[in-house]
Legacy VTK file of the C-alpha trace (Angstrom):
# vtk DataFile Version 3.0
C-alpha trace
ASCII
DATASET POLYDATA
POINTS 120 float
-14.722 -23.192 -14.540
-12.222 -20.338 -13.057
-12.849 -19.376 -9.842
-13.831 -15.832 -8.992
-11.243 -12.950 -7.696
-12.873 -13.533 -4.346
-12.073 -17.510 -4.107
-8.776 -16.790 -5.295
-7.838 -14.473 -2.198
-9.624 -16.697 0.175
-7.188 -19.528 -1.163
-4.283 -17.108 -1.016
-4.925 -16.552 2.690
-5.870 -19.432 3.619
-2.876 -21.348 2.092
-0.584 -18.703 3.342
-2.132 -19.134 6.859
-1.969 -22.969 6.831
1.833 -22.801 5.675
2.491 -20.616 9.370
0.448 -22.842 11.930
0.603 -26.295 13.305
-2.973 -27.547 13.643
-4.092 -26.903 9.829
-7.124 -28.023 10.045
-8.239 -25.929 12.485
-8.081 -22.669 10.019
-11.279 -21.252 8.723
-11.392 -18.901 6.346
-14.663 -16.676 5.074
-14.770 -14.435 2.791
-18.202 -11.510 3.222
-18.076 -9.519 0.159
-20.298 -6.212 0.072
-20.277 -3.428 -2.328
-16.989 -2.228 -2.873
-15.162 -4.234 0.133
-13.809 -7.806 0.396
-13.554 -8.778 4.393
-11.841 -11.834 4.985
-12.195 -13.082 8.545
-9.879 -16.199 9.374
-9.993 -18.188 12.819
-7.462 -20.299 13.890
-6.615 -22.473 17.113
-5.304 -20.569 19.992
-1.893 -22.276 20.032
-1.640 -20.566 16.496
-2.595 -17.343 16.910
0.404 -15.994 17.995
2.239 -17.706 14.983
-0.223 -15.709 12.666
0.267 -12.405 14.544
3.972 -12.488 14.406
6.537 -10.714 16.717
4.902 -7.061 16.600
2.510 -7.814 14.083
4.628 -8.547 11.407
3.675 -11.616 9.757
-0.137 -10.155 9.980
1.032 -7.123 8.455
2.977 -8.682 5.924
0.252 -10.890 4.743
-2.288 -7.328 4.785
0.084 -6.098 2.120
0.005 -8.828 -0.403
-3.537 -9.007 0.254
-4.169 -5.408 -0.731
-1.285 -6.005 -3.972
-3.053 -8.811 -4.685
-6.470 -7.388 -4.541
-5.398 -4.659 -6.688
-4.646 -7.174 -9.082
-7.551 -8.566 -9.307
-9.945 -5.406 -8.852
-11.007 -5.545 -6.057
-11.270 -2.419 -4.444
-10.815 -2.564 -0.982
-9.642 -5.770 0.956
-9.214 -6.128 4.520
-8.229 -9.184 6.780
-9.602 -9.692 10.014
-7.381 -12.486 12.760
-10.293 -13.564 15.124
-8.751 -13.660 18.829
-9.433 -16.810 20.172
-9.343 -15.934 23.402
-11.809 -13.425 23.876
-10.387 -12.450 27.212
-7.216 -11.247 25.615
-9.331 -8.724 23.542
-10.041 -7.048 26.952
-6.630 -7.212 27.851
-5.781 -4.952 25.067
-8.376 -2.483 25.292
-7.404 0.486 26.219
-5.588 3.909 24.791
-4.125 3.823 21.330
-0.456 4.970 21.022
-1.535 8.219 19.857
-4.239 8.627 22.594
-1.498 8.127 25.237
0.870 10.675 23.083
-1.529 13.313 23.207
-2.471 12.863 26.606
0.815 13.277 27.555
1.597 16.398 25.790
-1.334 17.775 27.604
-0.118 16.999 30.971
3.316 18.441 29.763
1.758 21.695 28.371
-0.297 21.995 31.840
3.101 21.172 34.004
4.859 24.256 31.803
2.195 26.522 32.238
1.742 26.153 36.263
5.487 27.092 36.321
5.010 29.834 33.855
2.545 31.534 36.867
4.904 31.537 39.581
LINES 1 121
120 0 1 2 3 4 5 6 7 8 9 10 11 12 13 14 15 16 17 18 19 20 21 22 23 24 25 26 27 28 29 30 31 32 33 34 35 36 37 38 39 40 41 42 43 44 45 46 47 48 49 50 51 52 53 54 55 56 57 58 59 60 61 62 63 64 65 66 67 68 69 70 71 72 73 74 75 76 77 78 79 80 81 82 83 84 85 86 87 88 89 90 91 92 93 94 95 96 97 98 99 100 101 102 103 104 105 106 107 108 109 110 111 112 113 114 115 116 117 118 119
């Protein structure tokens, strides 16, 4: 029996993830597959979560990539992977602005600084 695209992503990802963290058993990967998009949500201990993330996102990123290439592959049209936090605190943490929220808001106290000395 071959196994579907889907069950050969979730092994992809979950291999790949098992290969970057200690506690191995702790990963847990599930695949929700709806019409036209393949979610894969994986959960892993907190010591590990950082690992998975990378410096700057990169390892998470990196792994987004060959899941999209590899998804390609396989027809799938759209995949996405979703790193539960954890620690759900930390999610609050990070709430806030996005780069380009904080960008244009900044530009807009610029613009209103030029134009009060424009008046005078």
């Amino acid at each position: 029996m071959n196994p579907t695209s889907e069950e050969r992503l979730t092994d992809l990802v979950s291999s790949t993830i098992k290969a970057l963290v200690e506690d191995e058993e702790s990963v847990q990967v599930e695949t929700i597959v709806e019409t036209m998009h393949t979610n894969i949500k994986v959960t892993v201990a907190p010591k590990d979560f950082g690992k998975v993330i990378g410096r700057g996102g990169i390892n998470v990123e990196a792994l987004r990539v060959v899941l999209v290439a590899v998804g390609n592959k396989l027809k799938l049209p759209y995949c996405s992977l979703y790193i539960e936090d954890p620690d759900p605190s930390r999610a609050r943490q990070n709430q806030g602005s996005s780069p380009r929220q904080r960008f244009s808001e900044l530009n807009d106290e610029r613009r209103r600084s030029r134009d009060r000395r424009d008046r005078y």
